[in-house]
C-alpha positions as CSV (number, residue, x, y, z in Angstrom):
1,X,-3.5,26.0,14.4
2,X,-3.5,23.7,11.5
3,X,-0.9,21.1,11.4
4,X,1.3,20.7,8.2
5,X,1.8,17.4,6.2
6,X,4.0,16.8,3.3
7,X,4.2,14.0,1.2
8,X,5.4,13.8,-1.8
9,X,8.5,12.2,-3.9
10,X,12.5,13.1,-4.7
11,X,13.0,11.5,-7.9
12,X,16.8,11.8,-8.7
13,X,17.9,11.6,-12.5
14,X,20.5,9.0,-11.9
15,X,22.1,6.1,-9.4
16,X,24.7,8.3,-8.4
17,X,22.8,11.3,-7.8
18,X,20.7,9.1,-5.4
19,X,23.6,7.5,-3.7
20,X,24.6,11.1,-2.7
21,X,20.8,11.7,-1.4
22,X,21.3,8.3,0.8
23,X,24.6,9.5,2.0
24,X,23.3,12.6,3.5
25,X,19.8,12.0,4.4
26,X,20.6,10.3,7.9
27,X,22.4,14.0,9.0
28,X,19.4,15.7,7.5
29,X,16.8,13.4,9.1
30,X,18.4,14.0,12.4
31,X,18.7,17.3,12.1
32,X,14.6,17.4,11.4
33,X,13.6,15.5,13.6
34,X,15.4,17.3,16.2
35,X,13.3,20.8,15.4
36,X,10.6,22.4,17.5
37,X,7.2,21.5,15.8
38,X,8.7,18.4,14.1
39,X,5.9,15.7,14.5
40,X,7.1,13.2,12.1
41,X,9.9,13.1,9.3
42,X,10.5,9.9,7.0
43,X,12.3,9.6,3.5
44,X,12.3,6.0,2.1
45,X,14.5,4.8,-1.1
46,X,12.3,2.4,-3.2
47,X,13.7,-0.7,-3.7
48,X,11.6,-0.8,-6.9
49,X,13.0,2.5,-8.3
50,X,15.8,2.9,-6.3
51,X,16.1,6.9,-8.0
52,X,12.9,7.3,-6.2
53,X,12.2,8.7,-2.6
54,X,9.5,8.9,-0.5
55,X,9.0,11.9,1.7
56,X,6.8,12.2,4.6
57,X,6.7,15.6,7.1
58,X,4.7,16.4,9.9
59,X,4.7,20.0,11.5
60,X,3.0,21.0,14.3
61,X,2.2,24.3,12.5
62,X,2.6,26.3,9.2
63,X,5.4,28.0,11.6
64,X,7.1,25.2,12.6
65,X,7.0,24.3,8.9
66,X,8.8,27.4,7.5
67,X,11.2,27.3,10.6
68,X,12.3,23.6,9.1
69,X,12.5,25.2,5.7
70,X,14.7,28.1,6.3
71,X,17.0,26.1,8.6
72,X,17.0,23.1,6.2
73,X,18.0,25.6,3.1
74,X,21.6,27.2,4.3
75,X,22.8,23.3,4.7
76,X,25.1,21.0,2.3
77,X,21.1,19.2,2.0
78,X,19.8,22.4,0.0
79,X,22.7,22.6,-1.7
80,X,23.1,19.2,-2.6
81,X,19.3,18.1,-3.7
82,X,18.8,22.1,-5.3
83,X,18.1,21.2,-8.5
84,X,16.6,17.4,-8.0
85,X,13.1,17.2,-8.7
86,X,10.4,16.9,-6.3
87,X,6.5,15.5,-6.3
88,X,5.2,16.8,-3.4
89,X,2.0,17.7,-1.9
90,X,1.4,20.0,1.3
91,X,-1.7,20.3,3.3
92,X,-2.8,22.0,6.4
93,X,-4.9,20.3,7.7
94,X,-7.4,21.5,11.5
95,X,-7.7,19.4,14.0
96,X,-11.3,18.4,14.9
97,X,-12.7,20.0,18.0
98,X,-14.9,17.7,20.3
99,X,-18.5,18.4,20.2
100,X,-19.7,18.8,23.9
């Protein structure tokens, strides 16, 4: 089964809308990281653009993927960052079988 990556940015229209991103990622980060198929889950504030985050998700599978986004949407999260934009990219990507 292919793995899923996304990557990607959350580009918040103001300071204060990104201070209330910082104040509940570390909940929604845990929460994440703690799901079945979760290989990898990282958001970053730039310290360039501090309005600016950078996303990075790793799913075992394109199940374990949607399982992460219909748990993720019924939390204060969803609600929260609903209407912020996002810059993201997902891929599937197989894994390479050994030649033998």
């Amino acid at each position: 089964m292919p793995r899923v990556t996304l990557t990607g940015f959350l580009i918040c229209r103001s300071l204060e809308e990104a201070d209330r991103v910082s104040a509940l990622l570390p909940e929604h980060i845990r929460l994440t990281r703690a799901e079945p198929g979760c290989l990898g889950f990282e958001v970053f504030r730039s310290h360039s653009d501090p309005v600016r985050f950078a996303v990075s998700e790793v799913f075992r599978d394109r199940a374990a993927f949607e399982a992460h986004q219909a748990r993720a949407a019924g939390t204060l999260w969803a609600r929260a960052t609903k209407a912020i934009p996002r810059d993201y990219r997902i891929v599937e990507e197989r894994s390479a079988k050994p030649r033998g």
